[in-house]
VEXLOVEX-962918 format. One record per atom (N, C-alpha, C): residue in three letters; chain; atom name; x, y, z. Coordinates in nm, 3 decimals, decimal comma, padded with zeros to 5 digits, always signed. Atoms other than C-alpha are relative to their C-alpha. Example, Ala and Ser with C-alpha at 12.3 -4.5 7.8 and 13.67 -1.06 7.14 Angstrom:
% residues 2
<site 'ALA'; 'A'; 'N'; <+00,089; -00,119; +00,000>>
<site 'ALA'; 'A'; 'CA'; <+01,230; -00,450; +00,780>>
<site 'ALA'; 'A'; 'C'; <+00,090; +00,120; +00,000>>
<site 'SER'; 'A'; 'N'; <-00,082; -00,119; -00,006>>
<site 'SER'; 'A'; 'CA'; <+01,367; -00,106; +00,714>>
<site 'SER'; 'A'; 'C'; <-00,077; +00,109; +00,073>>
% end
This chain:
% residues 105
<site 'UNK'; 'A'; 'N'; <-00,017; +00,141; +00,024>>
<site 'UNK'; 'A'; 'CA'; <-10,998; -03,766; +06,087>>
<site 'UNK'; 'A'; 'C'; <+00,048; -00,067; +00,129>>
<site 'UNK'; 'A'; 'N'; <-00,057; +00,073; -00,108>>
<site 'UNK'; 'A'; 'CA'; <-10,982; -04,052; +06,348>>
<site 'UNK'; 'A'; 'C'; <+00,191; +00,003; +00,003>>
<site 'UNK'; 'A'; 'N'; <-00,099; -00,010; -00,045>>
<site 'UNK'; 'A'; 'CA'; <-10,631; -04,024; +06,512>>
<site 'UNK'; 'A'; 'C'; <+00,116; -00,194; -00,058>>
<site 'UNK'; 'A'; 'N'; <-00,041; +00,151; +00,084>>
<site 'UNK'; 'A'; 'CA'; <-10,547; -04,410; +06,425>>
<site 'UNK'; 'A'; 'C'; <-00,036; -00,033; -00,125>>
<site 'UNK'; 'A'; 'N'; <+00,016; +00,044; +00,138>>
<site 'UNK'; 'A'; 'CA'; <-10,699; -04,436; +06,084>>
<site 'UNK'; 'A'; 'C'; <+00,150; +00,074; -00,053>>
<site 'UNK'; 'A'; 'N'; <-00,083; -00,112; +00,073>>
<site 'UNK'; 'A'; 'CA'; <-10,463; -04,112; +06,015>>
<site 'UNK'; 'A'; 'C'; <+00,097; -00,097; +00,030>>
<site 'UNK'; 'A'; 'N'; <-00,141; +00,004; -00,038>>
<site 'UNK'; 'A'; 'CA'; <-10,157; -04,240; +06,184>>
<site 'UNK'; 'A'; 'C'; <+00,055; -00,173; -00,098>>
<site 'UNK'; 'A'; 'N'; <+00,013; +00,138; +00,125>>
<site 'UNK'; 'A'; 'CA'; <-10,220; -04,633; +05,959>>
<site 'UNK'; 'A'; 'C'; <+00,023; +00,052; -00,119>>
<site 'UNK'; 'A'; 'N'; <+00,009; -00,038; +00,110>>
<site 'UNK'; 'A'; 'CA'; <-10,279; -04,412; +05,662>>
<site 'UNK'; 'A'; 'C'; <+00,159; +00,023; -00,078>>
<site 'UNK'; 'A'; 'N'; <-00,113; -00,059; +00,062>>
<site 'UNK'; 'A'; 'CA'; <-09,950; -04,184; +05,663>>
<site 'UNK'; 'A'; 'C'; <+00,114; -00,139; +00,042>>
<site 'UNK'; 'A'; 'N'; <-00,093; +00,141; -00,036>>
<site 'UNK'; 'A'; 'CA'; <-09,759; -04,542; +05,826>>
<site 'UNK'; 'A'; 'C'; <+00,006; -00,019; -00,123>>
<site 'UNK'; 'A'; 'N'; <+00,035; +00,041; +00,135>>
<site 'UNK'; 'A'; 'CA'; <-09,893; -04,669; +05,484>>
<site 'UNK'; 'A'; 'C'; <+00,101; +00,055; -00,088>>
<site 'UNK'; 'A'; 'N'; <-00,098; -00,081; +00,127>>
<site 'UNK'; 'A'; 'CA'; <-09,726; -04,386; +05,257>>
<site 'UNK'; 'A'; 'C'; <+00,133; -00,073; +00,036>>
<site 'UNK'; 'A'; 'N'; <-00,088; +00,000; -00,015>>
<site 'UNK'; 'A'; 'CA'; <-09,453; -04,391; +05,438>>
<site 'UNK'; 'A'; 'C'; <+00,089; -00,140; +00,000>>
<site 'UNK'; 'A'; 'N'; <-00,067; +00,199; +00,041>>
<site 'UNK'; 'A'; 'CA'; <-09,371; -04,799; +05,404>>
<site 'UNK'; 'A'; 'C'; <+00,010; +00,037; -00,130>>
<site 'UNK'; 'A'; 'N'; <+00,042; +00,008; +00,116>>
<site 'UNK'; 'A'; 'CA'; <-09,482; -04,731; +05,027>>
<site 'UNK'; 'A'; 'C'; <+00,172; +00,075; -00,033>>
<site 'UNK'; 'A'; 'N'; <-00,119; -00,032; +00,024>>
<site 'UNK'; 'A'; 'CA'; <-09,177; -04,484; +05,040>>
<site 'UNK'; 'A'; 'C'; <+00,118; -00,100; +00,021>>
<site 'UNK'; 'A'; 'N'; <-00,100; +00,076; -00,051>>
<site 'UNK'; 'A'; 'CA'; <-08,923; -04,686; +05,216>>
<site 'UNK'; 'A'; 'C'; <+00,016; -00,114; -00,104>>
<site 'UNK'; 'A'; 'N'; <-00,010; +00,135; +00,042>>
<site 'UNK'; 'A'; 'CA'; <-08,999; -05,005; +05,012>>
<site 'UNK'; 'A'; 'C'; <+00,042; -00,004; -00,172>>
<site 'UNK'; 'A'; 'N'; <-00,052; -00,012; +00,185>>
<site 'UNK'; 'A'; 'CA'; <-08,941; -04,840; +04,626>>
<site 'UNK'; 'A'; 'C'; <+00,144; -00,043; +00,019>>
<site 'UNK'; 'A'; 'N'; <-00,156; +00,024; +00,042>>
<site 'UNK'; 'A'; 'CA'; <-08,592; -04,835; +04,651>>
<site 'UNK'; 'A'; 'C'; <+00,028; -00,136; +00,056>>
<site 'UNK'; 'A'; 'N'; <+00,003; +00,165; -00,072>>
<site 'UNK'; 'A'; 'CA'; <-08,609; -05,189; +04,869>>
<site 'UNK'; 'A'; 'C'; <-00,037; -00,080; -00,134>>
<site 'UNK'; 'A'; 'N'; <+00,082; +00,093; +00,156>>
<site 'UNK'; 'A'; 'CA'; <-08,788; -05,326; +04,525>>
<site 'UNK'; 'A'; 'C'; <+00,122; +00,066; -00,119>>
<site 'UNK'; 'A'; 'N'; <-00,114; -00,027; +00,096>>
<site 'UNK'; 'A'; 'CA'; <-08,534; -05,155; +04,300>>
<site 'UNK'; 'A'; 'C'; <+00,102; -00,062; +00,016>>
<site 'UNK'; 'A'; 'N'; <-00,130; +00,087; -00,054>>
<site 'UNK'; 'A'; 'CA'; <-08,259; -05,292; +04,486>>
<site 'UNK'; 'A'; 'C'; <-00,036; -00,193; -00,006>>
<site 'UNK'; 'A'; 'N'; <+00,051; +00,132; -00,005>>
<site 'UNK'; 'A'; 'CA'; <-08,427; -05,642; +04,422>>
<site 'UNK'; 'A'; 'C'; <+00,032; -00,100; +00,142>>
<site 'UNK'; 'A'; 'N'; <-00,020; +00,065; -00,138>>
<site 'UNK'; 'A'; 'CA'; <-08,429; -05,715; +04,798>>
<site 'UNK'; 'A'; 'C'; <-00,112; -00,146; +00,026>>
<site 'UNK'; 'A'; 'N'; <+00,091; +00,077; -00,027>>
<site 'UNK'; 'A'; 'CA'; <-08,635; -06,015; +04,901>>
<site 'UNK'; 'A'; 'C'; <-00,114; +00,032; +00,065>>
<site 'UNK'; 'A'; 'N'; <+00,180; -00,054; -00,027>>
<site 'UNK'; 'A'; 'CA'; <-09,033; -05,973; +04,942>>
<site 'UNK'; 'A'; 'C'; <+00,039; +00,000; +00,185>>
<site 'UNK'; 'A'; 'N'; <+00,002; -00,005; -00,114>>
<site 'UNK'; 'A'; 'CA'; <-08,984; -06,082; +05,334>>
<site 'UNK'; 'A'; 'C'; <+00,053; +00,116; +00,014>>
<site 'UNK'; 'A'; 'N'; <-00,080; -00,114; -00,011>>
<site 'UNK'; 'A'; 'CA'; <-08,749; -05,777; +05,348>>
<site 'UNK'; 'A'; 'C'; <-00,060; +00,105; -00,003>>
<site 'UNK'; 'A'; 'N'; <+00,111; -00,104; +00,040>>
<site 'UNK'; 'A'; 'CA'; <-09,017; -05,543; +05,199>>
<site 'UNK'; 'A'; 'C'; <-00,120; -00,006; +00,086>>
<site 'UNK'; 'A'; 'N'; <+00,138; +00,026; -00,062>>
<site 'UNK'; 'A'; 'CA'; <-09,309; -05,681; +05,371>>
<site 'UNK'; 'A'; 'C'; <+00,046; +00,045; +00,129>>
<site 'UNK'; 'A'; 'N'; <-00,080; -00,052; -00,148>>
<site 'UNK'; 'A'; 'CA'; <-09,074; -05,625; +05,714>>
<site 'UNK'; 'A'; 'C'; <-00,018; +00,180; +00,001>>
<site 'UNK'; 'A'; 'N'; <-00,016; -00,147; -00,057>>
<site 'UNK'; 'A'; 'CA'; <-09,006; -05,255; +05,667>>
<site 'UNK'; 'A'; 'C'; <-00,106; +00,069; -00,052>>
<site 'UNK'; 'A'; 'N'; <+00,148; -00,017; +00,024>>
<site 'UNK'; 'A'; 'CA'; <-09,381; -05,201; +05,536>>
<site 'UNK'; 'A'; 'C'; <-00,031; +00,008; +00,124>>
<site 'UNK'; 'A'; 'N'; <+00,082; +00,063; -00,114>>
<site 'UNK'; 'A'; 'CA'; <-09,525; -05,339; +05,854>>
<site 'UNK'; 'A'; 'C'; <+00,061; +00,129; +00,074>>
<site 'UNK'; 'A'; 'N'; <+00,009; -00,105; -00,160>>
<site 'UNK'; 'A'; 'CA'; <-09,306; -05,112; +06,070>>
<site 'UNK'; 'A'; 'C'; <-00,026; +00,128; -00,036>>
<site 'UNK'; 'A'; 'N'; <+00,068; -00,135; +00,021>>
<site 'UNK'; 'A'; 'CA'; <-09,411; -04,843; +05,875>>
<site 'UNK'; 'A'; 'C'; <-00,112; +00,031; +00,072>>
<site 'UNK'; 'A'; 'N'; <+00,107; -00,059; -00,071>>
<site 'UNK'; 'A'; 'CA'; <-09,766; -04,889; +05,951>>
<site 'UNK'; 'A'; 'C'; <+00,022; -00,014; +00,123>>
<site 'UNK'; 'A'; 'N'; <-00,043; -00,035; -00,141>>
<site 'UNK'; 'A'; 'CA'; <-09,680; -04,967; +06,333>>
<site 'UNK'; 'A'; 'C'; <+00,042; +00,085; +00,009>>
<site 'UNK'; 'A'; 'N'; <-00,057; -00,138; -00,102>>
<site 'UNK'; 'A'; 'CA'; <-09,498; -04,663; +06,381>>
<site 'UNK'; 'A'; 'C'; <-00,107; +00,095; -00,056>>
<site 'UNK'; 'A'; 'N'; <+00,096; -00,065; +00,017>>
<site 'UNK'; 'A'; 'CA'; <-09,772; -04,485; +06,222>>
<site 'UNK'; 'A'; 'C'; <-00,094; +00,022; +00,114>>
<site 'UNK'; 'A'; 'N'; <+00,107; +00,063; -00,088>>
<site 'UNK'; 'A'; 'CA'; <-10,029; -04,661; +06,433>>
<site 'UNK'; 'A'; 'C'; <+00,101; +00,070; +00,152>>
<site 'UNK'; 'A'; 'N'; <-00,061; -00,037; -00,201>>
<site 'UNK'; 'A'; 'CA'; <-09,784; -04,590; +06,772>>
<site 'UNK'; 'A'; 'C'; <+00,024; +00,153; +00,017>>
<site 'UNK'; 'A'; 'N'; <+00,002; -00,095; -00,011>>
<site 'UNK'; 'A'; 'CA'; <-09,709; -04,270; +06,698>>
<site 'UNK'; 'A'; 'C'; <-00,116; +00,125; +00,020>>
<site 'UNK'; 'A'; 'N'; <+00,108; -00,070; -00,009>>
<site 'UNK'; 'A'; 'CA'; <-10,033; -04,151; +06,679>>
<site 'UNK'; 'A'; 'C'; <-00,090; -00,056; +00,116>>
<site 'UNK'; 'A'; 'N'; <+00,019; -00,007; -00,093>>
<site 'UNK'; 'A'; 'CA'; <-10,130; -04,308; +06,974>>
<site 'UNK'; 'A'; 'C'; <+00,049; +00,048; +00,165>>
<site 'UNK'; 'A'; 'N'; <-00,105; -00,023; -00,150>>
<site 'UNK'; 'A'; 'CA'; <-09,866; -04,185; +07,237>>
<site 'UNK'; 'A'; 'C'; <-00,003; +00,102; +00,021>>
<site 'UNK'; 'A'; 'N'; <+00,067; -00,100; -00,111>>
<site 'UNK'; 'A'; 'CA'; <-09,889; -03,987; +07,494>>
<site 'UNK'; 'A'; 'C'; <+00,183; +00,082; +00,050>>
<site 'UNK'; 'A'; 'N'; <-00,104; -00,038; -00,024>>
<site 'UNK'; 'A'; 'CA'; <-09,495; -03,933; +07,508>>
<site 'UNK'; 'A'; 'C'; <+00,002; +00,170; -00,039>>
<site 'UNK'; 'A'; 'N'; <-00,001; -00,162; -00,021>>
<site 'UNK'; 'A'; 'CA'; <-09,461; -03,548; +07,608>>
<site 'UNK'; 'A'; 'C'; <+00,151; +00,051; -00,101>>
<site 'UNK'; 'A'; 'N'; <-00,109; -00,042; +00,097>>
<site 'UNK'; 'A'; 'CA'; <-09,178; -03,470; +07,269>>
<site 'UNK'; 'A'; 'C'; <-00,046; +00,050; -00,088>>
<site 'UNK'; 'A'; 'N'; <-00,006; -00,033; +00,140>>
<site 'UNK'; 'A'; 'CA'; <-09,148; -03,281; +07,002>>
<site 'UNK'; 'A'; 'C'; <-00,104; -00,118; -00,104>>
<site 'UNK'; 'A'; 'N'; <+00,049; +00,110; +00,166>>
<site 'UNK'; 'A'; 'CA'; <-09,338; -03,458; +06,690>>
<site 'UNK'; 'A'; 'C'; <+00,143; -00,036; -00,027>>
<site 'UNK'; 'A'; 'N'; <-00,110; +00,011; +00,108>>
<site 'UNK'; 'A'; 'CA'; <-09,011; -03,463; +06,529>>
<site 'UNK'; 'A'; 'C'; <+00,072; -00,174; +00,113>>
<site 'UNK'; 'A'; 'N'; <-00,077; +00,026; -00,099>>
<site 'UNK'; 'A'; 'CA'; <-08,867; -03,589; +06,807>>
<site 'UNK'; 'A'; 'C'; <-00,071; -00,183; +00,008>>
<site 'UNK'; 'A'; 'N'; <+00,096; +00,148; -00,059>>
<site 'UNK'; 'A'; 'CA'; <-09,113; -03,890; +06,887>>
<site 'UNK'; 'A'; 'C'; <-00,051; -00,046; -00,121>>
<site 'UNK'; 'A'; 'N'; <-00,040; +00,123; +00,138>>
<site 'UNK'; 'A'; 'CA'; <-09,121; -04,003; +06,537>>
<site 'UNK'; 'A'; 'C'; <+00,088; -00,061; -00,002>>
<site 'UNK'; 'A'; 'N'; <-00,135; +00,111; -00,013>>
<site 'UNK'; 'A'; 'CA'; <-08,798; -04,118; +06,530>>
<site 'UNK'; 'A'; 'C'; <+00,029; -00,056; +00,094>>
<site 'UNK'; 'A'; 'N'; <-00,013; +00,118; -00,126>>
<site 'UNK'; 'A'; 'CA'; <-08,773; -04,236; +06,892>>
<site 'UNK'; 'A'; 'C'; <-00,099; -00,150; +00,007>>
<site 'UNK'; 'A'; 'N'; <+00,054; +00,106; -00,034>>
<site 'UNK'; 'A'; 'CA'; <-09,061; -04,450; +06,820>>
<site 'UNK'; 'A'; 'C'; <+00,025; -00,135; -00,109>>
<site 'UNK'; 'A'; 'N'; <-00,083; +00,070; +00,093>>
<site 'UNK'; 'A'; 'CA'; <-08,940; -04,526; +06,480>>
<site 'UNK'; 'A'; 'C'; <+00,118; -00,131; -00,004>>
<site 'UNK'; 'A'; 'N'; <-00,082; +00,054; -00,021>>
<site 'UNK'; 'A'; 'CA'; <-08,617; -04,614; +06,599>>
<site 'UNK'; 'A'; 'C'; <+00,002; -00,168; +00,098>>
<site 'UNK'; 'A'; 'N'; <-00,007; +00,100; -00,087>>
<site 'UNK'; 'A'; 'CA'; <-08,758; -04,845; +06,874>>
<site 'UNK'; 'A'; 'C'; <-00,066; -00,142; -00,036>>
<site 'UNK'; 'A'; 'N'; <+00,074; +00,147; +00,047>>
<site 'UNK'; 'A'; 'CA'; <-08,993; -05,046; +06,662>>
<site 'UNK'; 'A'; 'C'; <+00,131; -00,087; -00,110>>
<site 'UNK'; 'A'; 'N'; <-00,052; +00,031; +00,083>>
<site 'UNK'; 'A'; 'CA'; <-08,685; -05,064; +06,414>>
<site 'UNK'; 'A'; 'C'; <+00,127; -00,114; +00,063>>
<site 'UNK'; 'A'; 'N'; <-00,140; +00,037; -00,094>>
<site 'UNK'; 'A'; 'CA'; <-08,421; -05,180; +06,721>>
<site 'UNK'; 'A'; 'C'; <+00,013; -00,142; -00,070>>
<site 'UNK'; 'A'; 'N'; <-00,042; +00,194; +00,007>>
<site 'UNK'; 'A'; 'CA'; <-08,480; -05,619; +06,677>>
<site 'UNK'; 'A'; 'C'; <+00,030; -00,023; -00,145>>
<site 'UNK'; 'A'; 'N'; <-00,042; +00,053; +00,122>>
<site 'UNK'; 'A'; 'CA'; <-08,456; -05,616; +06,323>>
<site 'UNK'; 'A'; 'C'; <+00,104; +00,076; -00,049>>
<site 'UNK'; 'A'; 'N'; <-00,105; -00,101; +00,035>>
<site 'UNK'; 'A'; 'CA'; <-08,168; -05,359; +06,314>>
<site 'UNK'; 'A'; 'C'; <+00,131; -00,161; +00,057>>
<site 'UNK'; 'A'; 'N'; <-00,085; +00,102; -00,085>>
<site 'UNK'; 'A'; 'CA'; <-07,975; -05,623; +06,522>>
<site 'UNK'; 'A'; 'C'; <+00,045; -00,128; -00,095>>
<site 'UNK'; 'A'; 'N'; <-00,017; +00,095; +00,083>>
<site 'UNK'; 'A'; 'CA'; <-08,061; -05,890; +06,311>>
<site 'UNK'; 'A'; 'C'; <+00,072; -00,004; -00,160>>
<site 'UNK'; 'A'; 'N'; <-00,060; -00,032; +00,078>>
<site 'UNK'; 'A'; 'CA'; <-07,962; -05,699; +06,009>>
<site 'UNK'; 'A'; 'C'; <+00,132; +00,055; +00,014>>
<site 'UNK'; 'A'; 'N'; <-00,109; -00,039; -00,037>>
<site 'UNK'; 'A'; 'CA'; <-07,658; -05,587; +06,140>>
<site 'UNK'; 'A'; 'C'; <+00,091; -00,152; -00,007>>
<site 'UNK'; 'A'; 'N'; <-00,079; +00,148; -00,070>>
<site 'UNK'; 'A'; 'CA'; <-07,543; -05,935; +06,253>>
<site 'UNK'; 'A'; 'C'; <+00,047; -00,070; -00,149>>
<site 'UNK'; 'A'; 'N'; <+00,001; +00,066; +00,121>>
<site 'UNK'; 'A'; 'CA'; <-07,567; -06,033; +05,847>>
<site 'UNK'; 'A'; 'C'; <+00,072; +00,114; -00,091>>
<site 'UNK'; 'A'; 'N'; <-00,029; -00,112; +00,099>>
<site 'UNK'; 'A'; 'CA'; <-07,485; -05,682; +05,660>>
<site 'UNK'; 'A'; 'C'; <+00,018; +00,100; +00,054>>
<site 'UNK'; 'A'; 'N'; <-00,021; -00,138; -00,094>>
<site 'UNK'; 'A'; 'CA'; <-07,324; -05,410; +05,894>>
<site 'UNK'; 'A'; 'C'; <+00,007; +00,111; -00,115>>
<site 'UNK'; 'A'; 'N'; <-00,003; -00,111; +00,091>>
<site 'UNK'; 'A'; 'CA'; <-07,296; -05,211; +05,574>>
<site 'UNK'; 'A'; 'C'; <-00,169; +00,097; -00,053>>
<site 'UNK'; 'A'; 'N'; <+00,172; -00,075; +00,062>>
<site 'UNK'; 'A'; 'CA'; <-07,686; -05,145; +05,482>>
<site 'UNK'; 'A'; 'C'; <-00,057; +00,030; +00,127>>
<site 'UNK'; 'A'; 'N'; <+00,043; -00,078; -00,076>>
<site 'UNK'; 'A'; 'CA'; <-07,706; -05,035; +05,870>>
<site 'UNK'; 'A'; 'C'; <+00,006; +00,156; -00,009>>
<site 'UNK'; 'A'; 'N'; <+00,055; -00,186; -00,034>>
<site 'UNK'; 'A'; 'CA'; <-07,690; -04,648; +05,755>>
<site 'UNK'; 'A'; 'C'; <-00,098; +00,039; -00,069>>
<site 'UNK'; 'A'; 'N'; <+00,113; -00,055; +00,086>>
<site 'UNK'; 'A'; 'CA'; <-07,899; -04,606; +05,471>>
<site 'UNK'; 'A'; 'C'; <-00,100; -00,033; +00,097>>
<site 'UNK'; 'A'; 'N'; <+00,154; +00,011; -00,118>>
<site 'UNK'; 'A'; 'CA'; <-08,163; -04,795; +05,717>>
<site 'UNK'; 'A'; 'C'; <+00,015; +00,109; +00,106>>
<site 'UNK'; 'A'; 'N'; <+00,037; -00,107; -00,153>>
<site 'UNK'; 'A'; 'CA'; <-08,108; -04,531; +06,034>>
<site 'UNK'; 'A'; 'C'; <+00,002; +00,129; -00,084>>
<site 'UNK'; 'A'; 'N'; <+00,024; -00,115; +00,038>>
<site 'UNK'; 'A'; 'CA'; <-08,107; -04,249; +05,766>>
<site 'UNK'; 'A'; 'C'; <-00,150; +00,000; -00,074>>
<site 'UNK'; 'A'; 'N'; <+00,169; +00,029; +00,025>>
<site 'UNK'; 'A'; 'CA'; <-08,451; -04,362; +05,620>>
<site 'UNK'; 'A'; 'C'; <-00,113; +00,009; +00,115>>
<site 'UNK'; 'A'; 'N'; <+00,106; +00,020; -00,102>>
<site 'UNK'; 'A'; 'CA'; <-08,589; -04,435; +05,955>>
<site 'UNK'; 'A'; 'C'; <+00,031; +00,163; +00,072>>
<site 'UNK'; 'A'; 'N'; <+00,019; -00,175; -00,069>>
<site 'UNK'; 'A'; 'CA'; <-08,460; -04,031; +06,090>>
<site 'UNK'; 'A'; 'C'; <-00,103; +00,078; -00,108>>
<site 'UNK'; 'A'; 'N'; <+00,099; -00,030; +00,119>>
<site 'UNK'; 'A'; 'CA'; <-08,620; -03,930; +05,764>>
<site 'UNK'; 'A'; 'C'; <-00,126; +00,010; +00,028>>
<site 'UNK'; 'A'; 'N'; <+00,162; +00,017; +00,002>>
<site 'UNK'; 'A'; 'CA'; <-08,959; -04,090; +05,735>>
<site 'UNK'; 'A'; 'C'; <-00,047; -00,043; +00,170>>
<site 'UNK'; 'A'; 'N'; <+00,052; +00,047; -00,155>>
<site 'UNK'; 'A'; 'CA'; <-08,997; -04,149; +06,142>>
<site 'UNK'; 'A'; 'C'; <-00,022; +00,167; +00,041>>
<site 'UNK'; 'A'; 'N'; <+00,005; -00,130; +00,000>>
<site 'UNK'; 'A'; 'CA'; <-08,959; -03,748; +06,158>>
<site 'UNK'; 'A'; 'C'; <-00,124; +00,045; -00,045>>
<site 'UNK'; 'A'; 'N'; <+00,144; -00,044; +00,112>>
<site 'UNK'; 'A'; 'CA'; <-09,213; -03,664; +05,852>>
<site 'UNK'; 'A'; 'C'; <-00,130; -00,060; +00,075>>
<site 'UNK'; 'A'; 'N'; <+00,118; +00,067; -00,084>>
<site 'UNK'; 'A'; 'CA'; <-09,455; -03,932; +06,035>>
<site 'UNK'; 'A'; 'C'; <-00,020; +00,040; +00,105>>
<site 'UNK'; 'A'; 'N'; <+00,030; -00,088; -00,111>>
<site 'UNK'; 'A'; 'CA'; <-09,425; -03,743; +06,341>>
<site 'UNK'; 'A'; 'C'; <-00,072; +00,100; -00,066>>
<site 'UNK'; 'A'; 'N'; <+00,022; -00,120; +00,072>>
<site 'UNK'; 'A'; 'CA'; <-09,465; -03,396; +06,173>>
<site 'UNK'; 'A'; 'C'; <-00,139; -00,014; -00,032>>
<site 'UNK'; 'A'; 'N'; <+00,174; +00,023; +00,032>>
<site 'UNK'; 'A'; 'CA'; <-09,795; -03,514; +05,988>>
<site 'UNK'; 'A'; 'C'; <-00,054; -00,048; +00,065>>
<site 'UNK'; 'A'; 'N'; <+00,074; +00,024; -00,118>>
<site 'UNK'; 'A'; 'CA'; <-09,922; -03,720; +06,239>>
<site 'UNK'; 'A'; 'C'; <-00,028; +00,148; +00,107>>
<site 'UNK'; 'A'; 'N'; <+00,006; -00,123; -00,107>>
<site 'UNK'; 'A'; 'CA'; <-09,903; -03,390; +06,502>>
<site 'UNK'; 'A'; 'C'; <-00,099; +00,123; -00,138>>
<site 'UNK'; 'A'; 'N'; <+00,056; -00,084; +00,088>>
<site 'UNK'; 'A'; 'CA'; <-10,032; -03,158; +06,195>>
<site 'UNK'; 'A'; 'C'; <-00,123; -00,057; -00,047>>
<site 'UNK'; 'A'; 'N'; <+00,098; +00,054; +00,009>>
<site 'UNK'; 'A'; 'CA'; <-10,305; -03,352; +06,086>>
<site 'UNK'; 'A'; 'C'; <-00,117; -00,026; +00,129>>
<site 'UNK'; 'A'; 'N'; <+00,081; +00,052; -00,074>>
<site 'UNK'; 'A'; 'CA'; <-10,458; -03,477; +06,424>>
<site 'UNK'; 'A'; 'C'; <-00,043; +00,139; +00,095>>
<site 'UNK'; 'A'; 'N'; <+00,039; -00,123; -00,100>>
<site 'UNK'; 'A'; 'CA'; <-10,461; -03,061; +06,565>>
<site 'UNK'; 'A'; 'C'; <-00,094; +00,103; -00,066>>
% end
């Protein structure tokens, strides 16, 4: 499978994950639609980069980097729902490495 369809695809799941408990928690749609999107982007980036790491490793670095401006912004409003977010994004930025690297070899 193309290298970017894959890496959109598992982005996909992996928003789909992130966003149940975001919808349980009756967060606001913008809120959901936000950490969707960087799902598929880090999908999409991860499976294009050329960064010489671990999978594991370069999921979550890229994870983390698409997650940085809206970490800030959420911080600045709710310093308390900054861990569950950096333990979701080591989580599913990891797994999206992992399958991205297993899938595309």
């Amino acid at each position: 499978m193309n290298k970017i369809i894959l890496g959109i695809l598992l982005g996909c799941i992996a928003g789909i994950i992130d966003v149940i408990p975001m919808i349980l928690q009756k967060l606001t749609w913008d809120a959901n639609i936000s950490a969707f999107c960087l799902w598929v982007v880090a999908g999409l980036m991860i499976s294009t980069s050329t960064l010489q790491l671990p999978a594991v490793l370069k999921g979550i670095l890229i994870s983390f980097l698409i997650l940085l401006p809206s970490l800030i912004l959420i911080a600045w409003k709710d310093t308390k729902s900054i861990i569950p977010i950096l333990i979701m994004t080591v989580i599913l930025g990891s797994l999206l490495g992992l399958g991205i690297n297993k899938f595309t070899k």
